[in-house]
Structures are given as structure tokens and as C-alpha cells.
C-alpha positions in Angstrom: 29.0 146.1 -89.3 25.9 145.8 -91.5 23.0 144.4 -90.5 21.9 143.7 -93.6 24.7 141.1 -93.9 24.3 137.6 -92.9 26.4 137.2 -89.6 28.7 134.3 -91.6 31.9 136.0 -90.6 33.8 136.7 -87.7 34.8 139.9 -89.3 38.3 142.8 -88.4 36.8 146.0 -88.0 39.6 147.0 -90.5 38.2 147.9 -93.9 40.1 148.7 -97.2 40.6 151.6 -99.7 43.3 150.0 -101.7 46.2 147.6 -102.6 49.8 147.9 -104.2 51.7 144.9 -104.2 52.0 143.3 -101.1 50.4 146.3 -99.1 47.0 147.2 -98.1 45.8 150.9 -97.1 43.1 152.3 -95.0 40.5 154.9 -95.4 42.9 156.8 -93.5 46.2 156.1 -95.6 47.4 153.4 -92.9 49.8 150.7 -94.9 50.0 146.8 -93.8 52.2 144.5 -95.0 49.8 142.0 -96.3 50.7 138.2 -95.7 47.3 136.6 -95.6 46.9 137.5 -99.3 43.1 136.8 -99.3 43.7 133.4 -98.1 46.2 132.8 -100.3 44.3 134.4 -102.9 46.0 137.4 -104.4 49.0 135.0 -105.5 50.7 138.8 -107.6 49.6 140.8 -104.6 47.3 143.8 -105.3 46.8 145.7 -108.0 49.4 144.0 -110.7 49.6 146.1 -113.4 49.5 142.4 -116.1 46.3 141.7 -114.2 44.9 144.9 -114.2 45.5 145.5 -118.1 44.4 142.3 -119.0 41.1 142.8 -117.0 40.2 146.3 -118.1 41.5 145.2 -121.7 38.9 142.3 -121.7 36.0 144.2 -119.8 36.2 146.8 -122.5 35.1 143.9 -125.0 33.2 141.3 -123.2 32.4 140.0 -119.8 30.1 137.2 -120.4 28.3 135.4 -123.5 27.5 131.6 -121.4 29.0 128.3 -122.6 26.8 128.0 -125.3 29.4 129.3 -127.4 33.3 128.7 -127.9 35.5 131.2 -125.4 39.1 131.2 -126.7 40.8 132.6 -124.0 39.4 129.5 -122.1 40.6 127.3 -124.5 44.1 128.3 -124.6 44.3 128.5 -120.7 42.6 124.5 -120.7 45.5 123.9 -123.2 48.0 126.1 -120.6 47.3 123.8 -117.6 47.3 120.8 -119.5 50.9 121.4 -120.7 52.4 122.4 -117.6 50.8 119.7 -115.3 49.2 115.7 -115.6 46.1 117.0 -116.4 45.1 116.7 -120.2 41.4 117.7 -119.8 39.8 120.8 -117.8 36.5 122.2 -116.5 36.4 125.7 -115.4 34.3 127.3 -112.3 34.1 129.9 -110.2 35.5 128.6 -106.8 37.7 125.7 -104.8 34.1 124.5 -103.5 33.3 124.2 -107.4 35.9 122.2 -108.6 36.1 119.9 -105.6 32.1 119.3 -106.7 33.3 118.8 -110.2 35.9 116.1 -108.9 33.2 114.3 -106.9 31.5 114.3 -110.3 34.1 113.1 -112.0 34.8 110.5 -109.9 31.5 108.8 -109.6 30.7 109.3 -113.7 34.3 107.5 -113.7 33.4 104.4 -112.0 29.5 104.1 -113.8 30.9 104.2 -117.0 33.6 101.8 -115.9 30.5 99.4 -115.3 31.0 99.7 -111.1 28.1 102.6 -110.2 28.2 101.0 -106.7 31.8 102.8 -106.4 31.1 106.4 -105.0 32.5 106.5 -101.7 35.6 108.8 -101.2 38.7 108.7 -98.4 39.5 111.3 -97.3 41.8 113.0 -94.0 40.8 114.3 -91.0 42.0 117.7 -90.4 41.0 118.3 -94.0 39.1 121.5 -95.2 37.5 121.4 -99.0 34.7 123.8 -98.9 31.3 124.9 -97.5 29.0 123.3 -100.0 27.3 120.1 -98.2 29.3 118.0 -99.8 32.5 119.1 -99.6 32.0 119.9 -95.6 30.4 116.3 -95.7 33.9 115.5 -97.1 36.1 116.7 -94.1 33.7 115.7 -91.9 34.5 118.7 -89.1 31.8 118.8 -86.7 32.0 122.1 -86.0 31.4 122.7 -89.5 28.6 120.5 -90.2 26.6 121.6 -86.8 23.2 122.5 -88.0 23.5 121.0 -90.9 22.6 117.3 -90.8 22.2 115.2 -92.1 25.9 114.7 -94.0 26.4 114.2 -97.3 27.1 110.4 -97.8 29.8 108.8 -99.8 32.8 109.9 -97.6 34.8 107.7 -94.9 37.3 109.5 -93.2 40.8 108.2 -91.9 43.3 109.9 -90.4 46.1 111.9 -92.2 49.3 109.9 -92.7 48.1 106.6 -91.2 48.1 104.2 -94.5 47.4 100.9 -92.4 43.9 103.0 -91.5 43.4 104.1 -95.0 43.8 100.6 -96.8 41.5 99.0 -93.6 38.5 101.9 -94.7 38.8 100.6 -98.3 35.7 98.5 -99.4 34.2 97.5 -102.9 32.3 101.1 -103.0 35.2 102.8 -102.7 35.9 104.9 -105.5 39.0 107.2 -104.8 41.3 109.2 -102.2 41.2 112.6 -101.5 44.1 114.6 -100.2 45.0 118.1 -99.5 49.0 118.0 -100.3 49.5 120.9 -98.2 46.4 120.5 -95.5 45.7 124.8 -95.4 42.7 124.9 -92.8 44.1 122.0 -90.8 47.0 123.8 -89.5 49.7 124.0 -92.7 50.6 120.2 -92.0 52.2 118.9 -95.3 52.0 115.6 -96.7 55.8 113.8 -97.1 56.6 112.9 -100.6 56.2 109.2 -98.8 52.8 109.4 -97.7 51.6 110.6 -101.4 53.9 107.9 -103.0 52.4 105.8 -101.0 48.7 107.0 -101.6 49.1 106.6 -105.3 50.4 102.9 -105.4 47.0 102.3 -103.4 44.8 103.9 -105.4 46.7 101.8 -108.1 46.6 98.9 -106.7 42.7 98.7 -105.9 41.2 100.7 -109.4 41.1 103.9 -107.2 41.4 107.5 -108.1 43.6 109.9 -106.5 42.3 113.0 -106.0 44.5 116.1 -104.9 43.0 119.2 -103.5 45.1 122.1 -104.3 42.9 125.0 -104.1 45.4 126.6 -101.2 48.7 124.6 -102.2 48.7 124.9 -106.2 49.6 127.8 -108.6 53.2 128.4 -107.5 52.4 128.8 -103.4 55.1 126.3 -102.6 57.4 127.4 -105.3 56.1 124.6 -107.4 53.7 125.3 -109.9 51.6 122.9 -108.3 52.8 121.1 -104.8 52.2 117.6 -106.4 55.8 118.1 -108.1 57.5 117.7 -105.3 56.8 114.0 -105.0 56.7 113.1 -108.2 53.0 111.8 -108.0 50.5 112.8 -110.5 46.7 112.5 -109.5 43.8 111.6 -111.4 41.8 114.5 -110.8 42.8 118.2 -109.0 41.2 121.3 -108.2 42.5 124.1 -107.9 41.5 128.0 -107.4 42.6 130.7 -105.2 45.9 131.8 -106.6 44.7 130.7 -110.1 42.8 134.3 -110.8 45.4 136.4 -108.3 41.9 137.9 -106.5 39.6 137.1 -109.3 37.0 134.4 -109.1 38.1 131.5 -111.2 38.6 127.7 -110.3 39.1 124.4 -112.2 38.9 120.7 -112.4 41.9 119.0 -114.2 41.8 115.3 -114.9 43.5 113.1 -117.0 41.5 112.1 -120.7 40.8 108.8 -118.9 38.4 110.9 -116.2 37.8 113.7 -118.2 36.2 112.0 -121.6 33.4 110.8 -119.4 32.1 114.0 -118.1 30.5 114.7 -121.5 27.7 117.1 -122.9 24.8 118.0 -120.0 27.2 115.6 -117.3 27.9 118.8 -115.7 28.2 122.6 -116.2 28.6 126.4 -115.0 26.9 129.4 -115.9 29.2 131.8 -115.2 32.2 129.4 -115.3 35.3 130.1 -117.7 33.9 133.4 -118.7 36.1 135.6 -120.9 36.9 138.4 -117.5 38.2 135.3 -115.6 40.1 133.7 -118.1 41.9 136.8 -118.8 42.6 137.4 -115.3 43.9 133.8 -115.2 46.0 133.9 -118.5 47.8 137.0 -116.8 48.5 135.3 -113.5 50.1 132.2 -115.6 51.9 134.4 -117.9 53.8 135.6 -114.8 53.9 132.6 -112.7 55.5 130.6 -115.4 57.9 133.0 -116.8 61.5 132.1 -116.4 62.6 132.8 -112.9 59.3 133.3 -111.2 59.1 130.1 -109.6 62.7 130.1 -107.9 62.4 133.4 -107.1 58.8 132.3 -104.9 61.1 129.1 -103.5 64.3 131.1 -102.7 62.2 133.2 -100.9 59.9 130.6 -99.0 63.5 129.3 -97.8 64.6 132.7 -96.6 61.3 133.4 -94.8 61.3 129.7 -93.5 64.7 130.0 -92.0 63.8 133.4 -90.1 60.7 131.9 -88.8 62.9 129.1 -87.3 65.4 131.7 -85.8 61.9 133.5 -83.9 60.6 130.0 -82.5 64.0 129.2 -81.0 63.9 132.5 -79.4 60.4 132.7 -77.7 59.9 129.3 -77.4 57.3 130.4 -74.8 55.0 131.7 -77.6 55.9 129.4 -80.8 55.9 126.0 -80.7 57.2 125.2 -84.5 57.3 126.4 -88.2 55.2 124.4 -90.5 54.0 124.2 -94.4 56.0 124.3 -97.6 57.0 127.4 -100.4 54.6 130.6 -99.2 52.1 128.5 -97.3 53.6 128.9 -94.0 52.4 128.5 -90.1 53.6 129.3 -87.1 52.3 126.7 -84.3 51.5 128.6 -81.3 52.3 128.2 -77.7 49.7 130.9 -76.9 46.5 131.5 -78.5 47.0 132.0 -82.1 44.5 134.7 -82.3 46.6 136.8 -79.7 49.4 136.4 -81.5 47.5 138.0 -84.6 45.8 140.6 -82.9 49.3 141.9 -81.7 51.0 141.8 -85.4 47.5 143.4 -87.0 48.4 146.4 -84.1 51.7 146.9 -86.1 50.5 146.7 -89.9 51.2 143.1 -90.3 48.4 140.6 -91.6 47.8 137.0 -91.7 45.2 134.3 -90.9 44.7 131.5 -88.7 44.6 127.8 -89.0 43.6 124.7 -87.0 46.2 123.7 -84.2 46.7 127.1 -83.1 48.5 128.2 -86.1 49.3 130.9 -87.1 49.0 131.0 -91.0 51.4 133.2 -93.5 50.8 132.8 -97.0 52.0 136.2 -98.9 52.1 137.0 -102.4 54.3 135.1 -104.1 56.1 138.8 -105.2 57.4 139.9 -102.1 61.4 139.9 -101.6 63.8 140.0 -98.7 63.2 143.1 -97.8 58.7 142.3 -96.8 60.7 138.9 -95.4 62.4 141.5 -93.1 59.7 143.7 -92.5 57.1 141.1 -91.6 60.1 138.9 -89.1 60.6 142.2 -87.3 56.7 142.6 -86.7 56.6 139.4 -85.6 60.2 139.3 -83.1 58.4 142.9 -82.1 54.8 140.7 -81.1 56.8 137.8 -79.5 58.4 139.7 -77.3 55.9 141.2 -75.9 53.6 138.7 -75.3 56.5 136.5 -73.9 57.2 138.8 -71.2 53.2 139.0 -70.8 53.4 135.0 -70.2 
């Protein structure tokens, strides 16, 4: 490792040459199957032939020219989104951590204009994750995140997740929305029931709230939706979204609906390098494959198949997994022993993934893989489990 590198990360002492789909290679040639993705990042794997056209074709006529001017491939992308979601108003950026700021924006400039500037204040869940700015670590309020850091952000109350007799006792007269990861990434892949949300969005209706949905992890096709609020039938105010939205490219945005999104007008917020014409290239390509016919069942026939054979390995070393959880391609296993053993032993064999909170294991591939990396990748994993359960 570096020195000249700010110790921030607890880093593999693996290192990459290159990527083809769903695999990784070595300086040395080694493959690994590759179900971390980037942190559910690289949403068309590596190296997608779309996504690499459309960024050498636009990098061959311009990168940047700032938001002083019109960018057209922006434009059409805003309009995109718009048509396949709630949202009928967008603000581009360049991470998650971005457009949750942009949200927080959004929500305050909401309320002032509304006449009620005293409403800032934002619910959110514990076992949350939106970021590493202050605010949005502020907003999921994890100590271990914040230590060294005081003092907090203020303007966040947290209650905990799926509890709505706590979450209706936390509202006051400041409060000005709810914030929700559908699919809680960080947190340990806990997903919110259709019930909860539903329930969620006749508060926020009922007290002048906004509803807020944070799917920077969940969103762009990861749970074989396009975005995870589908599922239940419960349209936010305001989302942000990233990750999978570039497929490895650095792109994220704010969607609200014209009700939110009118008030954030010119100098109320803004981006240098946000919604440049590389990244919405990139991000055009990742849509025109994510929404093509068949794409999206393909992603949730898959998630079922995967899900399924997950289930089969925790009913057979029970002493090492404790459960399957998460939705579509955002998948964890819930370990009996510790999560990072569990990973070290599949990383041995060429298989990646992450971890979560909980002791989770977290498996979130790119949405192209097919039964046959579903097979390699179970193997891996029955090969892993077995060992360490007769190590236990």
C-alpha cells in the first residue's frame, strides 16, 4: 500500500488489470467471478461494449463545457427518468452523497417557500447508511461513523426502522420529511415491506411531510425493478439515486416531483462537474440497456434463481448462515460466523462480494450474469461453507 494514500480504507491486497462482464483479472491473469460489482456499482458488469462506445464516442468530442451552457444529452436523460419514474424534475451530480445533499436541499427550500422555514428536521432509520458528507453521516446517525467528527449535523431525529408508532411519536412542527432507504444496503440488506412504505407515505401525507427515498444501492434495475419503489406502489417526493445509474461511471441524481423541484431555482443549488456530457453518455447507455424489453425480467428471474439457491446453502450449514436477505440483485447472507471469514474464504476461490452490517454477507452482481455465474458463485460458496462448518 501507498503511503501517499490517506489510510481511509481497509483495503484487499488484490489489485486489478481488467474486467469482462461479470469477471475481474489480475496482474497475473487470475479470473474472479465478481459479485460485489463496485458496490453495486457496475450494474452491466465490466467493460460493456454500449458503455464503452458511448464513452470513447463522447470523449472524442467533449468531456466538459460547465452548466453555463445547455447539455443535451442531460436533457434527454432528465426527460428519460422522468418518464419512467414519479419524478418530473431532475438535478444531476456526481455521487449518492450528492444527491442525498441535493434532497436535503430540496426539502428545506420546499417548506420556506411553503411559508414554514421552521420545518427542516428529517426522520430518518437506524441502521441507515446515506453517505460520508457531514450531513448525510449526521443523517444515519452511526456512531462509529461520526467518531471524531462532532459535532453532528442538526436537523435529523432518528427512529427505528419499521416501528411507525416511534416514527409518528418523533414528528413535531419542524418536521419536514422522512427518509428511507427501501432496501437498507449498509445496514445489513434489510428490506422495507410494501406495508411499512405504504404506511410511510399516508404519514407524510397526512402531516404536510415529504417522503424521501434513498435509492443510491436499491434503484436502477438492482431489484429487478427499475427502481425498488415499484414494488409497493409508493411514489416519493424526492429520490436519489447513483451507483448503478453510470454502470462504474461517476454520475448521480436528485428526482423530485415539479411540486419540489420548481423551488430549487437559479443559484438555489448547483455542480461543477455535475451532468457533464462523459457522464451523461455513460448514463444514456446504461438506460438504453436497462430498459430494453426483457432486461428487467431477465435481472428478476435471475434474482429468484440465485435467491432460491442461497436458501438451499443456509438450510444446509445452518452452522455458518443464519438467513438470506434483500430483494432482486441486492442480496445478503446473514452469518452465523464472522462475515469477514466467510469472505476471505470465497476471495481464496475467485469469488467476490462485500460485507454489510449484521454480519452479512452482501451479493450484489451485475445485473447481466445468468444461471450459469448463479452456479458458479453457489458452488464457491457450498465449497466455503463447508469448510468453515467443519472448522466450527
Amino acid at each position: 500500500m501507498s503511503d501517499a494514500l490517506m489510510p481511509t480504507y481497509a483495503r484487499a491486497e488484490l489489485a486489478f488489470e481488467r474486467g469482462q462482464g461479470p469477471y475481474l483479472f489480475d496482474a497475473e491473469g487470475r479470473r474472479y467471478l465478481d459479485f460485489a460489482a463496485g458496490i453495486a456499482v457496475n450494474s452491466l458488469g465490466h467493460a460493456h461494449p454500449h458503455l464503452v462506445s458511448a464513452l470513447n464516442g463522447q470523449a472524442e468530442k467533449l468531456w466538459h463545457c460547465s452548466n453555463l451552457y445547455r447539455i443535451p444529452e442531460g436533457e434527454r436523460l432528465a426527460e428519460r427518468l422522468c418518464a419512467a419514474s414519479f419524478a418530473e424534475r431532475v438535478f444531476f451530480c456526481n455521487s449518492g452523497a450528492e444527491a442525498l445533499e441535493c434532497s436535503f436541499k430540496a426539502v428545506r427550500r420546499y417548506h420556506d417557500q411553503q411559508g414554514a422555514p421552521e420545518r427542516y428536521r428529517i426522520v430518518t432509520l437506524s441502521g441507515a447508511f446515506h453517505g460520508r458528507t457531514l450531513a448525510t453521516l449526521s443523517a444515519a446517525a452511526n456512531p462509529k461513523h461520526l467518531e471524531g467528527f462532532a459535532p453532528a449535523v442538526d436537523g435529523f431525529d432518528q427512529v427505528a426502522f419499521d416501528n411507525m408508532n416511534e416514527l409518528r411519536a418523533a414528528i413535531t412542527p419542524e418536521t419536514a420529511a422522512v427518509l428511507i432507504e427501501p432496501v437498507q444496503g449498509e445496514g445489513g440488506i434489510r428490506v422495507a415491506s410494501p406495508e411499512y412504505l405504504r404506511a410511510l407515505r399516508q404519514v407524510c401525507d397526512e402531516f404536510g411531510l415529504l417522503l424521501v427515498f434513498d435509492e443510491v444501492q436499491c434503484g436502477v434495475g438492482r431489484t429487478g425493478r427499475f427502481f425498488a419503489y415499484e414494488e409497493a406502489g409508493v411514489p416519493p417526493d424526492v429520490m436519489a439515486v447513483a451507483k448503478g445509474l453510470g454502470g462504474g461511471f461517476p454520475v448521480g441524481a436528485c428526482l423530485t416531483t415539479a411540486a419540489v423541484g420548481d423551488f430549487m431555482t437559479g443559484g438555489s443549488h448547483g455542480s461543477t462537474f455535475g451532468g457533464n456530457p462523459l457522464a451523461m453518455a455513460v448514463a444514456n447507455a446504461v438506460l438504453d440497456v436497462v430498459l430494453a424489453d426483457g432486461f428487467l425480467p431477465h435481472v428478476a428471474a435471475t434474482a429468484e434463481l440465485l435467491h432460491t439457491r442461497l436458501e438451499e446453502l443456509v438450510a444446509r450449514y445452518p452452522a455458518v448462515l443464519a438467513e438470506v436477505r434483500g430483494a432482486g440483485l441486492l442480496l445478503g447472507l446473514r452469518c452465523q460466523v464472522a462475515n469477514t471469514e466467510l469472505l476471505d474464504a470465497i476471495r481464496a476461490e475467485g469469488l467476490l462480494a462485500a460485507t454489510a452490517g449484521d454480519n452479512v454477507l452482501r451479493l450484489a452482481p451485475p445485473l447481466i450474469i445468468d444461471e450459469s455465474h448463479v452456479d458458479e458463485a453457489v458452488e464457491i460458496l457450498d465449497r466455503a461453507c463447508a469448510r468453515l462448518s467443519g472448522s466450527n
